[in-house]
Short mmCIF file of the C-alpha atoms (twelve columns), coordinates in Angstrom:
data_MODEL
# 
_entry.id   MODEL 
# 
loop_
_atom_site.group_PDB 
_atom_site.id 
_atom_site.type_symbol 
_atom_site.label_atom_id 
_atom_site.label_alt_id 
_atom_site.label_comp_id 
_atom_site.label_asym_id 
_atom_site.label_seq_id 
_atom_site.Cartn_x 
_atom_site.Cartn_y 
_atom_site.Cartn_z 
_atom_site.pdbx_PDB_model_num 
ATOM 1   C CA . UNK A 1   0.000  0.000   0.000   1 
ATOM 2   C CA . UNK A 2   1.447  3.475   -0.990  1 
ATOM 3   C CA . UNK A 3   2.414  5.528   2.205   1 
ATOM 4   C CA . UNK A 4   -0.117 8.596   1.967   1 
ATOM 5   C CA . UNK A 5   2.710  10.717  3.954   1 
ATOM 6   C CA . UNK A 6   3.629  13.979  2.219   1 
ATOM 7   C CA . UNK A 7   7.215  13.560  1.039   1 
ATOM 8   C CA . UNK A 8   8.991  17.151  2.136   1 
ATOM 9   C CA . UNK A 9   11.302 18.540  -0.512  1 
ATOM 10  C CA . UNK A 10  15.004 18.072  0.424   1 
ATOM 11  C CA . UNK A 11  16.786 21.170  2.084   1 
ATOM 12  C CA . UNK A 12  19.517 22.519  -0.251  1 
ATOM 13  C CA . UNK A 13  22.603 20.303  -0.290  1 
ATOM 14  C CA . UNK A 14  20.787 17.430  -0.387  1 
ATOM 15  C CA . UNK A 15  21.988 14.787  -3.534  1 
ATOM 16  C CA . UNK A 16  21.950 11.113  -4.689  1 
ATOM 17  C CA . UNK A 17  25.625 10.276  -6.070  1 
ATOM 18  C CA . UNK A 18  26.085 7.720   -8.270  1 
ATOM 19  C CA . UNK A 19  29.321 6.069   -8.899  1 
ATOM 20  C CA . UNK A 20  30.186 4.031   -11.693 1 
ATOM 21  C CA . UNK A 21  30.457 0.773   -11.815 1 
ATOM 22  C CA . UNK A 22  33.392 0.534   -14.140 1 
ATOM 23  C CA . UNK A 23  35.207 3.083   -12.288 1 
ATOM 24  C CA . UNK A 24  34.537 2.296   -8.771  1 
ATOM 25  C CA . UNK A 25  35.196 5.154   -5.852  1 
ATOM 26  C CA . UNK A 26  35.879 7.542   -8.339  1 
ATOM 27  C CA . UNK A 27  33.195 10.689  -7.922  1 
ATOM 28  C CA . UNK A 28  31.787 13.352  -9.998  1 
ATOM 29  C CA . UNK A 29  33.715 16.669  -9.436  1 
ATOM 30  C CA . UNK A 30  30.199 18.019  -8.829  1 
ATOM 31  C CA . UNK A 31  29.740 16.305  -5.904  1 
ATOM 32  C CA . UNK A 32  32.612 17.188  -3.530  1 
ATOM 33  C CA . UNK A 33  31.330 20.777  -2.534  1 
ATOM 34  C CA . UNK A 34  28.039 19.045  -1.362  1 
ATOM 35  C CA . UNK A 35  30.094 16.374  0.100   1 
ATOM 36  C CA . UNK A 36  32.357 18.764  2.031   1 
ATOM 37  C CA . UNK A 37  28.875 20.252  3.396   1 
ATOM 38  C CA . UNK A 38  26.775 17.402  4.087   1 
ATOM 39  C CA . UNK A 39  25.374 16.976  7.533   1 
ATOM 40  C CA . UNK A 40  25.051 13.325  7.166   1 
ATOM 41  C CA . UNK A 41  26.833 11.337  4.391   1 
ATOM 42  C CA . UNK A 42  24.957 7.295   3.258   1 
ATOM 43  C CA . UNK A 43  25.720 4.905   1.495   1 
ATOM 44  C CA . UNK A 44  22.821 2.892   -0.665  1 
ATOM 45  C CA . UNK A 45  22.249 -0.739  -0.193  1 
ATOM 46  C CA . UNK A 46  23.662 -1.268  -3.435  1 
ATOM 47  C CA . UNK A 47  27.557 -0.633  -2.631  1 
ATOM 48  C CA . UNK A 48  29.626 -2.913  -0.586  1 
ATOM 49  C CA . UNK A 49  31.074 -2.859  2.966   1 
ATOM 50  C CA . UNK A 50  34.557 -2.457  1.735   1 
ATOM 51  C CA . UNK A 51  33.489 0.645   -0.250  1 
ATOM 52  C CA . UNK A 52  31.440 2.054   2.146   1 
ATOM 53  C CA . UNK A 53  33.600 1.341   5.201   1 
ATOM 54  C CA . UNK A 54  36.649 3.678   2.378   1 
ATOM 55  C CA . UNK A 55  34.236 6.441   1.834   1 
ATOM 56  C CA . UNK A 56  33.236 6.778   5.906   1 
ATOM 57  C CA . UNK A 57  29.569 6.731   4.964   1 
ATOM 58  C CA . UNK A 58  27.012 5.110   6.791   1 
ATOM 59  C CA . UNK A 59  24.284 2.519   5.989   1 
ATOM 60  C CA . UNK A 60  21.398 4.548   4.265   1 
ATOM 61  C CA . UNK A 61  18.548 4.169   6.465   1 
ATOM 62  C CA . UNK A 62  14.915 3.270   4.882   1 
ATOM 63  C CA . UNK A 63  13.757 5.255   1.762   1 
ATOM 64  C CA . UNK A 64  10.914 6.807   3.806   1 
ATOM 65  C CA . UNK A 65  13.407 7.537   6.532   1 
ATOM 66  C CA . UNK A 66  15.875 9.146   4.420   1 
ATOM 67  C CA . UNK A 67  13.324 11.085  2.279   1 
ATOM 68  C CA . UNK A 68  11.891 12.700  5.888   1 
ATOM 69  C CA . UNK A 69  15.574 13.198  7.012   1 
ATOM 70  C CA . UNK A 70  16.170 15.191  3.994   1 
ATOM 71  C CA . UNK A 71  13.490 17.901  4.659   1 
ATOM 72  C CA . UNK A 72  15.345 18.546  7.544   1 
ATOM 73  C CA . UNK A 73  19.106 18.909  7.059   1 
ATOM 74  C CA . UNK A 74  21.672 18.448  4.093   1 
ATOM 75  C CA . UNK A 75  22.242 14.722  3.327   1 
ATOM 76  C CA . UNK A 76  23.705 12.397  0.521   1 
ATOM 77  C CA . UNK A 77  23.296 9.221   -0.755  1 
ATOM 78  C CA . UNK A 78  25.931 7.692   -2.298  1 
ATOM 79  C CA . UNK A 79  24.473 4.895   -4.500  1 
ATOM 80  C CA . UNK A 80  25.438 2.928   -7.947  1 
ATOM 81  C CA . UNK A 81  22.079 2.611   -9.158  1 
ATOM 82  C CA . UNK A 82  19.706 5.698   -9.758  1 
ATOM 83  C CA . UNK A 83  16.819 2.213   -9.473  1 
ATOM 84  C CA . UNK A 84  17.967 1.731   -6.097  1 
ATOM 85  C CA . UNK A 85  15.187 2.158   -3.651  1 
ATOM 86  C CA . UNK A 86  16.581 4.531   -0.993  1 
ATOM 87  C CA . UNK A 87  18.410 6.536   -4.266  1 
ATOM 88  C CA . UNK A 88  14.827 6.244   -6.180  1 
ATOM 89  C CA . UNK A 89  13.175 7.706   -3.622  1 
ATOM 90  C CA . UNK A 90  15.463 10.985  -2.955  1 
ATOM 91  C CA . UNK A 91  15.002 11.612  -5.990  1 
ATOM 92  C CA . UNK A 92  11.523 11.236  -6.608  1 
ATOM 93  C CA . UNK A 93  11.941 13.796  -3.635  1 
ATOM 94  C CA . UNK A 94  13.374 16.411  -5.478  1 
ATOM 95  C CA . UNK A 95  16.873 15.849  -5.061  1 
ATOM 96  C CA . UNK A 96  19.266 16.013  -7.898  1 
ATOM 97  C CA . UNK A 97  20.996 12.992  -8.970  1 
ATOM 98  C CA . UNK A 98  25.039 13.542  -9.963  1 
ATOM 99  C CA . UNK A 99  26.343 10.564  -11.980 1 
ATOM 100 C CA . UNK A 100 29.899 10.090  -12.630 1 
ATOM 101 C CA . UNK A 101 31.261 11.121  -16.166 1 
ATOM 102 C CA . UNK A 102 32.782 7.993   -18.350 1 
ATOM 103 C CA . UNK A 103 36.027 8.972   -20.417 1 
ATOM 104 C CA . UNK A 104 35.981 7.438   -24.094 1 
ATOM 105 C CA . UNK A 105 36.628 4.007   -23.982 1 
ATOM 106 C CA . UNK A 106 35.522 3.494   -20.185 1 
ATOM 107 C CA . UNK A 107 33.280 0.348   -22.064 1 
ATOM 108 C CA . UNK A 108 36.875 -1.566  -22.801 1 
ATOM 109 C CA . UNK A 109 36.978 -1.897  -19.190 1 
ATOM 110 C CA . UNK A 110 33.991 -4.356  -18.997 1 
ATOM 111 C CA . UNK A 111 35.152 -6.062  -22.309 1 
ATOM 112 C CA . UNK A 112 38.956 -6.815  -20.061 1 
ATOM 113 C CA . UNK A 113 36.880 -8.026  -17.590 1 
ATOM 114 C CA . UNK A 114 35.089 -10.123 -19.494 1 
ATOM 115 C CA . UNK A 115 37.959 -11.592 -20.971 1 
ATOM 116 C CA . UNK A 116 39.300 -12.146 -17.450 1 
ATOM 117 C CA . UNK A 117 35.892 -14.051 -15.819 1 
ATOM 118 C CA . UNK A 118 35.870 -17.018 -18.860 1 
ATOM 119 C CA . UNK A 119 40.082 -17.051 -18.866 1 
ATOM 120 C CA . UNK A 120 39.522 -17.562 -15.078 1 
ATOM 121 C CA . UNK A 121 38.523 -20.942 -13.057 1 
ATOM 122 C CA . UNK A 122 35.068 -21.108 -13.227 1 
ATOM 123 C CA . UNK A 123 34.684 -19.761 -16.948 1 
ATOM 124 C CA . UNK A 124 34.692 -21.196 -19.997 1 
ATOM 125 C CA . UNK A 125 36.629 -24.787 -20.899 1 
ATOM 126 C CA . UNK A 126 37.344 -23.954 -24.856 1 
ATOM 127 C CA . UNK A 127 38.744 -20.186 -23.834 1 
ATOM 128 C CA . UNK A 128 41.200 -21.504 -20.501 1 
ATOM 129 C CA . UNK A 129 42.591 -24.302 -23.293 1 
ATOM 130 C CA . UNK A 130 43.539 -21.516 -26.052 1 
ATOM 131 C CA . UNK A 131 46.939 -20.545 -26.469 1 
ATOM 132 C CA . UNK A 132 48.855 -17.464 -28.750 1 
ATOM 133 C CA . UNK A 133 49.123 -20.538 -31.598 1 
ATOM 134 C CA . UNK A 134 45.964 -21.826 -31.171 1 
ATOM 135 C CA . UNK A 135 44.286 -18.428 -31.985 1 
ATOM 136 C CA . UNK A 136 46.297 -17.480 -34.669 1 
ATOM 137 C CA . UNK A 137 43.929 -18.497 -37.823 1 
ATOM 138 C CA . UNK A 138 41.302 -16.524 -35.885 1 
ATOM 139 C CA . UNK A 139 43.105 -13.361 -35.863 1 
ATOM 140 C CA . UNK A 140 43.377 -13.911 -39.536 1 
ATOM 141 C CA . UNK A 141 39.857 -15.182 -40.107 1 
ATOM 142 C CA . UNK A 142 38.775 -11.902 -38.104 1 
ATOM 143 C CA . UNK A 143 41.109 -9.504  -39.497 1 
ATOM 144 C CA . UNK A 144 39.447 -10.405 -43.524 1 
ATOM 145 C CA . UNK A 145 36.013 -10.140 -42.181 1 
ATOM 146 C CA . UNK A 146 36.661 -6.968  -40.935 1 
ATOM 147 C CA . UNK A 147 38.283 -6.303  -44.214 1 
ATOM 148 C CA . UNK A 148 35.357 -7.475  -45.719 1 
ATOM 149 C CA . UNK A 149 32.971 -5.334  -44.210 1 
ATOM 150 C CA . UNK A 150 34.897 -2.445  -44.785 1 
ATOM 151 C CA . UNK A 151 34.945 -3.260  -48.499 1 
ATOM 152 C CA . UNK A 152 31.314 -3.774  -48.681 1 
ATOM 153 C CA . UNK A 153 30.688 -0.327  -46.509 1 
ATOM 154 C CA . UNK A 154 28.476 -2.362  -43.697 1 
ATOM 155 C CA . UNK A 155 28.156 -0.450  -41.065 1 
ATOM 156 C CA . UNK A 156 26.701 -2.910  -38.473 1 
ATOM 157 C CA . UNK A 157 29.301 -5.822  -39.746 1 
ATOM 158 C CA . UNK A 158 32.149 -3.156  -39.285 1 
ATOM 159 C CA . UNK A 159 31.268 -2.435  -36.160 1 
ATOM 160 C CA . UNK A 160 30.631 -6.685  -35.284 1 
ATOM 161 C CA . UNK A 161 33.767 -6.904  -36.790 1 
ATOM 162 C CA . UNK A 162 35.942 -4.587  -35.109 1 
ATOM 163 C CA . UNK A 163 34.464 -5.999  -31.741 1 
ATOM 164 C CA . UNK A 164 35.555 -9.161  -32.857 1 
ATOM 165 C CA . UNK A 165 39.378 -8.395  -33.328 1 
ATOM 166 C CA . UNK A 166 39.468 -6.462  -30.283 1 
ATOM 167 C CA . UNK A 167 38.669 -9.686  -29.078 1 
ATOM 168 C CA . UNK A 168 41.501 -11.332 -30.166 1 
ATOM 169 C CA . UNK A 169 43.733 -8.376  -28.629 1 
ATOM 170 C CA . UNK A 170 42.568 -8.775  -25.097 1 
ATOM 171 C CA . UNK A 171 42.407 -12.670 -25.558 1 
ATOM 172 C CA . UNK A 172 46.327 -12.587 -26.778 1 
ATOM 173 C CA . UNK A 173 46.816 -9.987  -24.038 1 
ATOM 174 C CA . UNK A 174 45.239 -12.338 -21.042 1 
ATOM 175 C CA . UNK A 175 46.790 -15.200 -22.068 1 
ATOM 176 C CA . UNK A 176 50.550 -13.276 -22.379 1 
ATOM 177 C CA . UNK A 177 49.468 -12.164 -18.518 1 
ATOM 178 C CA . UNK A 178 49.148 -15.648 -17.355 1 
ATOM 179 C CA . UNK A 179 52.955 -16.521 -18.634 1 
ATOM 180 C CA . UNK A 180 55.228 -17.289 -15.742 1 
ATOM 181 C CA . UNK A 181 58.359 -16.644 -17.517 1 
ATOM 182 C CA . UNK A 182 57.499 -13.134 -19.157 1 
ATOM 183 C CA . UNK A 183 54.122 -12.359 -17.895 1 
ATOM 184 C CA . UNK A 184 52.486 -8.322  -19.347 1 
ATOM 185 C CA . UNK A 185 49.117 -7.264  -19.375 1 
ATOM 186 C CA . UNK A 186 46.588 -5.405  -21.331 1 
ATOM 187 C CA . UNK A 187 47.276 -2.060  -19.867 1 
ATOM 188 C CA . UNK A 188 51.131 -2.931  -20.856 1 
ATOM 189 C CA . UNK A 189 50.236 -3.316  -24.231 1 
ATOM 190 C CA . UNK A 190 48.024 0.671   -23.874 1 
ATOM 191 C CA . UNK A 191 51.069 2.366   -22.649 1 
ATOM 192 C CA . UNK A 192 53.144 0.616   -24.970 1 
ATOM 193 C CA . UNK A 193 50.847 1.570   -27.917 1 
ATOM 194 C CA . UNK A 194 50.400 5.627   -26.370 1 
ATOM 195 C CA . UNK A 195 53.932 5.790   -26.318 1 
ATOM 196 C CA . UNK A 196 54.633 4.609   -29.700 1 
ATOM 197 C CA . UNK A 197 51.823 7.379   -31.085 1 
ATOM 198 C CA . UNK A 198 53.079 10.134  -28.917 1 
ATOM 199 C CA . UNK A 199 56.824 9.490   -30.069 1 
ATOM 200 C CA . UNK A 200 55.527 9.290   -33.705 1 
ATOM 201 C CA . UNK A 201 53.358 12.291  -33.427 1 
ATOM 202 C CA . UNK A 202 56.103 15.096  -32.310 1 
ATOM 203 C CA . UNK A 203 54.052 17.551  -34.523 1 
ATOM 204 C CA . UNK A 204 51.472 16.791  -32.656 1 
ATOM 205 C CA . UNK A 205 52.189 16.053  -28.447 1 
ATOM 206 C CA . UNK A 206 55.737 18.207  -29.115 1 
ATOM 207 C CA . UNK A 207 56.719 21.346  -29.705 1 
ATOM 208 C CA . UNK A 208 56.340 20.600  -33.553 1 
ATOM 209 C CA . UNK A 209 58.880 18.629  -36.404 1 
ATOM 210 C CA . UNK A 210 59.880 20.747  -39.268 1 
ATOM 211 C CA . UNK A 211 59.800 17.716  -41.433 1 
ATOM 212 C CA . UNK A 212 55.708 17.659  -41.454 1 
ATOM 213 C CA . UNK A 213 54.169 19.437  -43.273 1 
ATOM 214 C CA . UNK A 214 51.859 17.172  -44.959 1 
ATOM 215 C CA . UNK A 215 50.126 13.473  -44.617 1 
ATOM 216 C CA . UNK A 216 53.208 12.766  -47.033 1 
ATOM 217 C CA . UNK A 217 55.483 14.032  -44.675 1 
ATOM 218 C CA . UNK A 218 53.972 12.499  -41.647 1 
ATOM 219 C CA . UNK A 219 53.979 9.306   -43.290 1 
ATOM 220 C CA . UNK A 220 57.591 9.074   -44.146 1 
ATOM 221 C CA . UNK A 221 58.562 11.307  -41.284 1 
ATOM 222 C CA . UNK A 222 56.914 8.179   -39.127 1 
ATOM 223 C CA . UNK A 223 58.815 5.881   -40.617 1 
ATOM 224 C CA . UNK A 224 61.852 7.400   -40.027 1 
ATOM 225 C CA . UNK A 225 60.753 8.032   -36.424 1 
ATOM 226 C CA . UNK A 226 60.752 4.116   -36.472 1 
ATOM 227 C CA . UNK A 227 64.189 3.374   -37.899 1 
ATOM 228 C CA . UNK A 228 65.617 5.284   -35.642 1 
ATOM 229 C CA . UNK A 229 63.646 4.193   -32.557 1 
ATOM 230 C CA . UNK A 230 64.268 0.243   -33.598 1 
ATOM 231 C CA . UNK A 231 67.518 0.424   -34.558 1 
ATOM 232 C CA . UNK A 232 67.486 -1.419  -37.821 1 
ATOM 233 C CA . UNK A 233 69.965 -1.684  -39.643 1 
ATOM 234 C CA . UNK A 234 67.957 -2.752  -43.269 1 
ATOM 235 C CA . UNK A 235 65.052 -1.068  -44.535 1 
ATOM 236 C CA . UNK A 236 63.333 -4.229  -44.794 1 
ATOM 237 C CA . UNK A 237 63.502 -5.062  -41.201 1 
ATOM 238 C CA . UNK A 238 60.004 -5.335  -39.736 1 
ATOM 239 C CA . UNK A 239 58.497 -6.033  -42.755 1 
ATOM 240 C CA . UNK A 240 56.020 -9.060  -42.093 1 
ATOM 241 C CA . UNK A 241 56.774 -12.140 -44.444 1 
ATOM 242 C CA . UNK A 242 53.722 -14.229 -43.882 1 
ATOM 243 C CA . UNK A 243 51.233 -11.370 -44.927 1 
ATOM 244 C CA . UNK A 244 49.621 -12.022 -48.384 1 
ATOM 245 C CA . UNK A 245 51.991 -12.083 -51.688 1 
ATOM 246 C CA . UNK A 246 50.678 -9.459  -53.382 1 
ATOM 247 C CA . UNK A 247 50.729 -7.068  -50.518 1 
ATOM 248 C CA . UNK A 248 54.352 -8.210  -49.120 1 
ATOM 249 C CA . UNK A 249 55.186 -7.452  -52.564 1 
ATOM 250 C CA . UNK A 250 54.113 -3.985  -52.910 1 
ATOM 251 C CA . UNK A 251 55.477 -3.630  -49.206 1 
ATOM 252 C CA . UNK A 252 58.857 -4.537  -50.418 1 
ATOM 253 C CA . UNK A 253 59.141 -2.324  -52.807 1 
ATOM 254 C CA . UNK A 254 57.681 0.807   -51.167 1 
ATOM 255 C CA . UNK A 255 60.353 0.345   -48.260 1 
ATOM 256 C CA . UNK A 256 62.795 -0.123  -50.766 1 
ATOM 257 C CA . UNK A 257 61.801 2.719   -52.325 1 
ATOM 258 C CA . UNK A 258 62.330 4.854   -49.910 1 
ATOM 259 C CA . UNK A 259 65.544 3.980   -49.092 1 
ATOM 260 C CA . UNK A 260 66.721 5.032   -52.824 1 
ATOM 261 C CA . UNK A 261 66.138 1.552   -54.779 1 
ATOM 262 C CA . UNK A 262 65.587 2.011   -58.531 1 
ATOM 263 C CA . UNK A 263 63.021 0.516   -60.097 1 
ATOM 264 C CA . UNK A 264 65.063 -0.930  -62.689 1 
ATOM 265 C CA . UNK A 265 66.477 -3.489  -60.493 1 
ATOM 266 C CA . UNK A 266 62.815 -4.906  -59.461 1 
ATOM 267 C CA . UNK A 267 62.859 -8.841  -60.614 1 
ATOM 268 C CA . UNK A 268 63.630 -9.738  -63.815 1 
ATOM 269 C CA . UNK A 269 62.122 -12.675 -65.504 1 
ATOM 270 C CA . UNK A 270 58.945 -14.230 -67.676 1 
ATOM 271 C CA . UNK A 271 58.378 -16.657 -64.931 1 
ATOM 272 C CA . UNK A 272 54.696 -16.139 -63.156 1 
ATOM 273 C CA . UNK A 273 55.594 -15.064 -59.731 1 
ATOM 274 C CA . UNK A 274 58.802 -12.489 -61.370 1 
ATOM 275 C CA . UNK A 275 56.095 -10.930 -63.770 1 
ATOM 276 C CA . UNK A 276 53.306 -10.589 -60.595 1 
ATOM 277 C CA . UNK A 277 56.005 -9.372  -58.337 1 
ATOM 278 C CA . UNK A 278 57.076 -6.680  -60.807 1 
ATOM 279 C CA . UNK A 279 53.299 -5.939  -61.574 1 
ATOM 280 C CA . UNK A 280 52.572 -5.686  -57.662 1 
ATOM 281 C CA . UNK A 281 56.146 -3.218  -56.728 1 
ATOM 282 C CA . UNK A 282 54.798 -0.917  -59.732 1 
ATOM 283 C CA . UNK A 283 51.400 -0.382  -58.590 1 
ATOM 284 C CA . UNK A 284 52.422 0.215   -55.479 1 
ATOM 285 C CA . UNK A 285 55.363 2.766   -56.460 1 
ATOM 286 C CA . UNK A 286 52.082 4.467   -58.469 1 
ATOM 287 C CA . UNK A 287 50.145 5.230   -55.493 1 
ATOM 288 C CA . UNK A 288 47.459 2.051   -56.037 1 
ATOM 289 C CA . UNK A 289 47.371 -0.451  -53.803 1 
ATOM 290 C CA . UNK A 290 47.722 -3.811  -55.884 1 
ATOM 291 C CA . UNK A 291 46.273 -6.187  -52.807 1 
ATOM 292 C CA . UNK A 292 43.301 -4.718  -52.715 1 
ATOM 293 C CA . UNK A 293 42.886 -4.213  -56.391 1 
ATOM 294 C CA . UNK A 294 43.405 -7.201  -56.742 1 
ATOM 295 C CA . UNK A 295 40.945 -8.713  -54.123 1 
ATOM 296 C CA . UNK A 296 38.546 -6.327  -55.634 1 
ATOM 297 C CA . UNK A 297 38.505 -7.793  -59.178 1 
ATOM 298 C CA . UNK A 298 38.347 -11.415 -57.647 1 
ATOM 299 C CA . UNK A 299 35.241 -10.681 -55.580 1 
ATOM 300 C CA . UNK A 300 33.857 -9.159  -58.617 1 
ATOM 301 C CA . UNK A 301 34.920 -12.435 -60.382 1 
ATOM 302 C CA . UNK A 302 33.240 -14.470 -57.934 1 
ATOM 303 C CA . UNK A 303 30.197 -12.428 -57.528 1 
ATOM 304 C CA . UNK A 304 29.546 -12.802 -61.468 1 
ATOM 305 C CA . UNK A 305 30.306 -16.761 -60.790 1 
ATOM 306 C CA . UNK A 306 27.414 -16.946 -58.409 1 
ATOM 307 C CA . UNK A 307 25.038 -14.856 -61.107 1 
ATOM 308 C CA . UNK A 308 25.921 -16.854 -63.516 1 
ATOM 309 C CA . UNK A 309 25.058 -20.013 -61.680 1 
ATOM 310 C CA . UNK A 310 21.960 -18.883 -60.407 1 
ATOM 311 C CA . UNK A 311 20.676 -17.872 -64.287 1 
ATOM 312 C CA . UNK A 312 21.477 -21.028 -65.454 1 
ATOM 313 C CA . UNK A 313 19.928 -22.993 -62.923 1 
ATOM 314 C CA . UNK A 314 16.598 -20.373 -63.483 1 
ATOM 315 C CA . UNK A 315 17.025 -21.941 -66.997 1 
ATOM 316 C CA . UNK A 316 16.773 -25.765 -65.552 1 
ATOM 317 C CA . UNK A 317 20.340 -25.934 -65.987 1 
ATOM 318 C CA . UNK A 318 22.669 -27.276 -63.562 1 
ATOM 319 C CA . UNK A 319 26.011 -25.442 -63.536 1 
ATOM 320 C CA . UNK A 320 28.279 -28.175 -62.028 1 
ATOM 321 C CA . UNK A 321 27.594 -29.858 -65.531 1 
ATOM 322 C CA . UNK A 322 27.275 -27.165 -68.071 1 
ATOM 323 C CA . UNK A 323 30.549 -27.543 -69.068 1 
ATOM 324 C CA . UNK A 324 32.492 -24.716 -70.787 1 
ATOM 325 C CA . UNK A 325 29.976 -23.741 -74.258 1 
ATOM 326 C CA . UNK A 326 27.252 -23.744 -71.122 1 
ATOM 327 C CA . UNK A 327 29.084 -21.553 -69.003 1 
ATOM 328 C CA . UNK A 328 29.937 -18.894 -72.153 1 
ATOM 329 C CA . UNK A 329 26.088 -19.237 -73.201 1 
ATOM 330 C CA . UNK A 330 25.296 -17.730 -69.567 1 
ATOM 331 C CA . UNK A 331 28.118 -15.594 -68.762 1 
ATOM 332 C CA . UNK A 332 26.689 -12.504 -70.751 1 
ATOM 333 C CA . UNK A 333 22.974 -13.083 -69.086 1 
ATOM 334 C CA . UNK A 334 24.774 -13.144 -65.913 1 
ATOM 335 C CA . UNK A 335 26.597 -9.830  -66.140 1 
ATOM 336 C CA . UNK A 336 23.677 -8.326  -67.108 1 
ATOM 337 C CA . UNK A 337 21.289 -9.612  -64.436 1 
# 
């Protein structure tokens, strides 16, 4: 049965606080003037012992309790949940309610601890077996999907996408925290990362770098930045083998580039990989970018396949036995359907 009390409006300095739950004690600059003032300082039901025992608040009493309280002198309630009854209730009151700004990116925190709960005992059996080989065609499987979707300008699969190779960051990252021998964590691997970008960026977190002047600039001022910073003593070194041909290719000979290397001493040759190679370092050296040129035309390739299959099936024609005059006879209705 509703209490047919009048609720009295709180007395100035009155306020619910909410914290947040992926930052924990941390609270809004708002509130520390009222907290400074308060006459009586709670915490909600919702926060811990540990928390509240830290902050030197006491046990909020009942919502009715609190609400009458609160006509009479300054109080706050420190609570995580604006739902929470005593917090509800305060403010149904007329208090104000002061959450606790997120910073970009606060979200990656529950995504790390995520990771943590099914890497942990108690979680999930197929994730606590993985190791940094076992998830390696993943990376790769994710990595072309996101490609994919970037390609195909989906918005909701790039953004599935790019949740699912963040994945694979903070899985790699968990399971390099668990290593005896040379254990780091995830927030290794972010000050790792800041430092690299502030380093690279002296234009930009500096007092400026008279060699940019352009995205031209930056880019070769960057690498640069990196030579020196690495140490290498090639301009090859840290180029990645295992990445596809046509793009280590083109890779090859833009670092090469770079460092001076004429063209006219790409491969020579009529074999199939010499004449690809020297098709791939060209393009490249012309500002095109021959992998995904090339994975362009193939898609297109294979998306006029599928037409073509699907128009000669329409004509009661079965495609895996066509056989070549059946596949010319629907190539040209394909393309145009």
């Amino acid at each position: 049965m509703q209490d047919p009390t009048p609720r009295p409006v709180p007395v100035a300095g009155c306020a619910v606080v909410l914290l947040s739950d992926r930052l924990g004690a941390v609270l809004p600059a708002a509130a520390l003037p009222l907290l400074r003032t308060a006459e009586a300082v709670y915490a909600a039901a919702d926060l811990d012992d540990a928390l509240r025992a830290a902050m030197g608040a006491h046990p909020a009493p009942s919502p009715s309790a609190l609400v009458l309280e609160a006509g009479e002198r300054a109080v706050v309630l420190v609570a995580a949940d604006a739902g929470e009854p005593a917090a509800a209730a305060l403010h149904a009151a007329g208090a104000p309610v002061l959450g606790t700004p997120e910073p970009g990116g606060a979200a990656l925190l529950d995504a790390v601890a995520v990771m943590d709960r099914l890497r942990s005992p108690g979680g999930c059996p197929w994730d606590a077996e993985q190791t940094h080989d076992s998830l390696r065609q993943y990376l790769i499987e994710e990595t072309y999907e996101l490609l994919e979707a970037i390609e195909d300008g989906d918005r909701a699969a790039l953004r599935e996408e790019l949740g699912d190779v963040l994945l694979q960051v903070l899985f790699h990252a968990r399971i390099a925290a668990e290593d005896p021998a040379d254990p780091f964590s995830v927030d290794e691997v972010a000050r790792d990362l800041v430092a690299k970008l502030v380093g690279r960026h002296p234009h930009v977190f500096a007092d400026g770098d008279p060699h940019v002047h352009d995205a031209t600039s930056q880019q070769h001022r960057w690498e640069e930045l990196k030579q020196a910073e690495k140490r290498r003593e090639s301009a090859l070194d840290g180029v990645a083998t295992g990445q596809p041909a046509v793009a280590l290719a083109a890779k090859l000979a833009q670092r090469t580039a770079r460092a001076g290397f004429p063209a006219d001493l790409l491969p020579e040759g009529e074999s199939a990989g010499e004449l690809l190679f020297v098709v791939a370092a060209l393009a490249k050296l012309a500002g095109e970018d021959p992998e995904g040129e090339l994975r362009a035309v193939a898609r297109g390739f294979a998306e006029r396949v599928r037409d073509t299959e699907r128009v000669a099936r329409a004509a009661g024609v079965d495609p895996a036995t066509m056989g070549p005059a059946g596949w010319r006879r629907f190539w040209a209705v394909g393309a145009r359907s």
